[in-house]
ROGU-736779 format. One record per residue (C-alpha): x negated, y, z; residue number from 1; residue in one letter. Coordinates in steps of 0.02 Angstrom, whole numbers, always signed. Layout:
BEGIN
<node><east>X</east><north>Y</north><up>Z</up><num>NUM</num><residuo>a</residuo></node>
...
***
This chain:
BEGIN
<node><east>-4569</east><north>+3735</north><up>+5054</up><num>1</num><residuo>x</residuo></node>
<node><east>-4712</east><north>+3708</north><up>+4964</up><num>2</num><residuo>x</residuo></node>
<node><east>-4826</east><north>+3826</north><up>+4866</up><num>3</num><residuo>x</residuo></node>
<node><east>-4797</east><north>+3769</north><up>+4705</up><num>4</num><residuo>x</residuo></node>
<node><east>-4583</east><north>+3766</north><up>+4742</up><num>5</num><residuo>x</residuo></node>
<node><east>-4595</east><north>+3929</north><up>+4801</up><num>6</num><residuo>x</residuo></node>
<node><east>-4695</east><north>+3969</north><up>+4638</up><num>7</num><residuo>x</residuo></node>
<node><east>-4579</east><north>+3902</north><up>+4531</up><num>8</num><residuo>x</residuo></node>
<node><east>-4417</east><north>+3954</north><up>+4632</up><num>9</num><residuo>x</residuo></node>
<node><east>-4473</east><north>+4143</north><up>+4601</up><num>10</num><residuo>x</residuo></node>
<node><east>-4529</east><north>+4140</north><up>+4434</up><num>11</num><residuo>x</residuo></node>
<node><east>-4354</east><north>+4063</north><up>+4350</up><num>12</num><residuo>x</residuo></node>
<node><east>-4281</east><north>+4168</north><up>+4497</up><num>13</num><residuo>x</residuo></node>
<node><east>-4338</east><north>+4334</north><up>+4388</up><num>14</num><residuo>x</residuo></node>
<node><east>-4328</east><north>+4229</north><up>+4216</up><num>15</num><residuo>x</residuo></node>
<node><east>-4508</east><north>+4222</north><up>+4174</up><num>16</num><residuo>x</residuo></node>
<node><east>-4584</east><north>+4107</north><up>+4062</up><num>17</num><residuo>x</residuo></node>
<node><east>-4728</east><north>+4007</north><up>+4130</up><num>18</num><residuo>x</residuo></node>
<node><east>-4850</east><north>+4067</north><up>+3968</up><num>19</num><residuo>x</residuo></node>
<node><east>-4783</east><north>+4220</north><up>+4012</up><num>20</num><residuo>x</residuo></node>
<node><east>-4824</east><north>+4237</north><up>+4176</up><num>21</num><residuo>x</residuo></node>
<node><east>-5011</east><north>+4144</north><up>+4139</up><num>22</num><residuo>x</residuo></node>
<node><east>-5048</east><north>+4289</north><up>+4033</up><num>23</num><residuo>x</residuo></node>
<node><east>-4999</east><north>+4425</north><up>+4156</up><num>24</num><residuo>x</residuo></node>
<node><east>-5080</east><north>+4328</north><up>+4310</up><num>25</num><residuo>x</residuo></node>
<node><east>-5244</east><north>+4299</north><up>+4179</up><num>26</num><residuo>x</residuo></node>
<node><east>-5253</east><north>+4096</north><up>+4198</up><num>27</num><residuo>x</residuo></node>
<node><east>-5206</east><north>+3953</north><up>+4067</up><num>28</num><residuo>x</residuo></node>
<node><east>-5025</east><north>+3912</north><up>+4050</up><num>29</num><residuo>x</residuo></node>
<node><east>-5085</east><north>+3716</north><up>+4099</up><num>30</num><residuo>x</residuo></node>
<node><east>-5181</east><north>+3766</north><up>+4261</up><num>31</num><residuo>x</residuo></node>
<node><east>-4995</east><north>+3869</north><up>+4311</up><num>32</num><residuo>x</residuo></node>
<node><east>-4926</east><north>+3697</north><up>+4301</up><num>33</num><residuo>x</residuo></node>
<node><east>-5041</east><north>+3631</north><up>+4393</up><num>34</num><residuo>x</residuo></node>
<node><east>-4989</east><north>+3752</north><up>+4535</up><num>35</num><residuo>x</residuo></node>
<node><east>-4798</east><north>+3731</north><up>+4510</up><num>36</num><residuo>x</residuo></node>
<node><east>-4813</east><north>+3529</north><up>+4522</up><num>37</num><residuo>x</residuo></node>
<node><east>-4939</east><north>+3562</north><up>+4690</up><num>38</num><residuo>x</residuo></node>
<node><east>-5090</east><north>+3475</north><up>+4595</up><num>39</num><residuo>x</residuo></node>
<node><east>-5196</east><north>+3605</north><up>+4637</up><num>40</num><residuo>x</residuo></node>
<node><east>-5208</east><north>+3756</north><up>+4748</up><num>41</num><residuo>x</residuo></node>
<node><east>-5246</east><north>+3917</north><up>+4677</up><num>42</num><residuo>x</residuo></node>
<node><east>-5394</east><north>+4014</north><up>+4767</up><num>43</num><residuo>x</residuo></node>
<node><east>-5322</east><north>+4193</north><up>+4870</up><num>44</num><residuo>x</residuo></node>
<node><east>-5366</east><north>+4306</north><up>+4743</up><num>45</num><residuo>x</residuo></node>
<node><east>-5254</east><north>+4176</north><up>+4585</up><num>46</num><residuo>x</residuo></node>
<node><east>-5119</east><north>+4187</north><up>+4705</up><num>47</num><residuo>x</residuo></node>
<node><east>-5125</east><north>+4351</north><up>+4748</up><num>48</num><residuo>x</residuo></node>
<node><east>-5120</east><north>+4398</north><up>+4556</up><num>49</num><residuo>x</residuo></node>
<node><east>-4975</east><north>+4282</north><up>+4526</up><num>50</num><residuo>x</residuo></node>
<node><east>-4895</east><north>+4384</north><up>+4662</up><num>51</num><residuo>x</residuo></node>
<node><east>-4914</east><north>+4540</north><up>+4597</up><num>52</num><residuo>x</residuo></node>
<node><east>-4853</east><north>+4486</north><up>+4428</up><num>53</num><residuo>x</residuo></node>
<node><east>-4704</east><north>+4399</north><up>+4500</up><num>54</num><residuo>x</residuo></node>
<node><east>-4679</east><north>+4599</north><up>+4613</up><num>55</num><residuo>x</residuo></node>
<node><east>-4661</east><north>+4474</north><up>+4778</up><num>56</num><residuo>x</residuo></node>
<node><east>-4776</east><north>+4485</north><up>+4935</up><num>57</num><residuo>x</residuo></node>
<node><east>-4929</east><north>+4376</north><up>+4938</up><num>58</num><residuo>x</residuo></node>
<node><east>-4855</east><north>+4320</north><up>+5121</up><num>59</num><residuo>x</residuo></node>
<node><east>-4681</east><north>+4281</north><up>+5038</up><num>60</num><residuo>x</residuo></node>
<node><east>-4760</east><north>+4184</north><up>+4893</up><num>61</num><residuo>x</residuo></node>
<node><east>-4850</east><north>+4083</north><up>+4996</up><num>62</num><residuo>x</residuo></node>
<node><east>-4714</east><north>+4059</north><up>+5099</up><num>63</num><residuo>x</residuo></node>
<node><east>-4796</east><north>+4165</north><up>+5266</up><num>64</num><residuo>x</residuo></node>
<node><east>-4626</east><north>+4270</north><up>+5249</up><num>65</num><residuo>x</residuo></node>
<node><east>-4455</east><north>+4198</north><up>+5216</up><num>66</num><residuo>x</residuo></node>
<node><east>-4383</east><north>+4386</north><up>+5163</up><num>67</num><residuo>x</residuo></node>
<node><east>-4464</east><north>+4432</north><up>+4982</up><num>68</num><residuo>x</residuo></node>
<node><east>-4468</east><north>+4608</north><up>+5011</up><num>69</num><residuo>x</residuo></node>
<node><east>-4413</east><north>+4739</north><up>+4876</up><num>70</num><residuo>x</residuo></node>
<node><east>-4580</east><north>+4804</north><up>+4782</up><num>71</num><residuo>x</residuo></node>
<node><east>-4487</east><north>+4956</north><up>+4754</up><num>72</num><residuo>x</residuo></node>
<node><east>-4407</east><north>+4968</north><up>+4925</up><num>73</num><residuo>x</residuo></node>
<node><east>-4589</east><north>+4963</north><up>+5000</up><num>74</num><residuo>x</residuo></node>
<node><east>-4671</east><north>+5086</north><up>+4855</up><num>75</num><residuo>x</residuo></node>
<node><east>-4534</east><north>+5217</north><up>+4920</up><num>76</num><residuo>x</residuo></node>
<node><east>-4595</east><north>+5181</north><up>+5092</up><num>77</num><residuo>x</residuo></node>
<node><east>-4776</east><north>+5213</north><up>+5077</up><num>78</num><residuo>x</residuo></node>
<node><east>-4728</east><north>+5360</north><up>+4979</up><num>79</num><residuo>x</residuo></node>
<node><east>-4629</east><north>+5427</north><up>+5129</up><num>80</num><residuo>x</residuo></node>
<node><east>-4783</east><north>+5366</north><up>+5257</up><num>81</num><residuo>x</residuo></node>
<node><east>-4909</east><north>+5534</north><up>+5200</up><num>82</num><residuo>x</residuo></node>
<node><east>-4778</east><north>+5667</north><up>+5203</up><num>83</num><residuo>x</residuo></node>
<node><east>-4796</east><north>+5786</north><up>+5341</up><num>84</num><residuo>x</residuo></node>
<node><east>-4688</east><north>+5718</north><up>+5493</up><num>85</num><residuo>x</residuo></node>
<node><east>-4539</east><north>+5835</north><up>+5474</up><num>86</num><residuo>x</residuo></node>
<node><east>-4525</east><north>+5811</north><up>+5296</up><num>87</num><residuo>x</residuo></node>
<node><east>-4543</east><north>+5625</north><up>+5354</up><num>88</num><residuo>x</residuo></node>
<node><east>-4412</east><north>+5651</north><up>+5500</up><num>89</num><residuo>x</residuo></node>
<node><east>-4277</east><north>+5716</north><up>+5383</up><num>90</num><residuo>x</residuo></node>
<node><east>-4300</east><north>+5574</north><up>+5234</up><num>91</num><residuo>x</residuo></node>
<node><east>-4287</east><north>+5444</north><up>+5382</up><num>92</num><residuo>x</residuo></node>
<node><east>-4129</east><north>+5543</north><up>+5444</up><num>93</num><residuo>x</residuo></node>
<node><east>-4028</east><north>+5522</north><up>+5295</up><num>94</num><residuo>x</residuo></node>
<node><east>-4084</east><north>+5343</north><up>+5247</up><num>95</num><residuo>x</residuo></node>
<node><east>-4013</east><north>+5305</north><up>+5433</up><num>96</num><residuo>x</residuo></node>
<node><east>-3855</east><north>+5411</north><up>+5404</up><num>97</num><residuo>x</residuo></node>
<node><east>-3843</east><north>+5302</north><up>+5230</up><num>98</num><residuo>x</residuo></node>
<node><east>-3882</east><north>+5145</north><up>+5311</up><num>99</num><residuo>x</residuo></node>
<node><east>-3739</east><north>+5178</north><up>+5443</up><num>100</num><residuo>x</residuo></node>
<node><east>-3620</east><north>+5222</north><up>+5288</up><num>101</num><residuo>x</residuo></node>
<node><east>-3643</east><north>+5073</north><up>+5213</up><num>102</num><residuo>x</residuo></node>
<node><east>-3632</east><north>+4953</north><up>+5374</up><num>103</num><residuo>x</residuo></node>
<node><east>-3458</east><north>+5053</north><up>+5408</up><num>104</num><residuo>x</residuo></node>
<node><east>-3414</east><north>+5027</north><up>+5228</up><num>105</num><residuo>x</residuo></node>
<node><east>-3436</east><north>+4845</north><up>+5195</up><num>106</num><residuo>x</residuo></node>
<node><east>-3368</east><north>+4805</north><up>+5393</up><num>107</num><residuo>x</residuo></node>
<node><east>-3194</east><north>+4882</north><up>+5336</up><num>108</num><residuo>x</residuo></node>
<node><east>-3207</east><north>+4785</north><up>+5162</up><num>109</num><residuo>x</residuo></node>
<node><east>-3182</east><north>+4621</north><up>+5271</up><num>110</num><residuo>x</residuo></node>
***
């Protein structure tokens, strides 16, 4: 898939506007076009602020990464990363023992 269709995909995806997103990514609505039809290529650091205002992954929006990963999912993960490693130890604990809950739950839903 190509930039641009990836572009595109995500932004009606999370029902933004195109002169919405221009504004937040700081480039002309018309050049954003540009980028959803594939006319033009936008340099790392355009694309890496379209990313950021879309909250995907530079790799996913660029399509290095097929799984968009959850902003928030990962922001709660490099919170975790600092804490000292018991504190650390006992969060991961009980994300597995939710993890496991949910796997059991949704295989006896079926």
């Amino acid at each position: 898939m190509s930039f641009g269709t990836r572009l595109t995909n995500v932004r009606k995806d999370k029902k933004i506007a195109q002169s919405e997103l221009a504004i937040k990514a700081g480039i002309h609505v018309n050049v954003l076009g540009r980028y959803e039809r594939s006319e033009a290529t936008p340099s790392v650091e355009v694309a890496a602020k379209l990313a950021d205002a879309l909250d995907v992954s530079l790799d996913y929006l660029v399509g290095k990464a097929d799984i968009d990963i959850d902003q928030s999912l990962l922001n709660k993960v490099l919170v975790i990363q600092p804490l000292p490693d018991e504190d650390r130890e006992h969060i991961l604990y009980s994300i597995d023992g939710l993890i496991q809950h949910a796997k059991t739950r949704i295989a006896y839903k079926k």
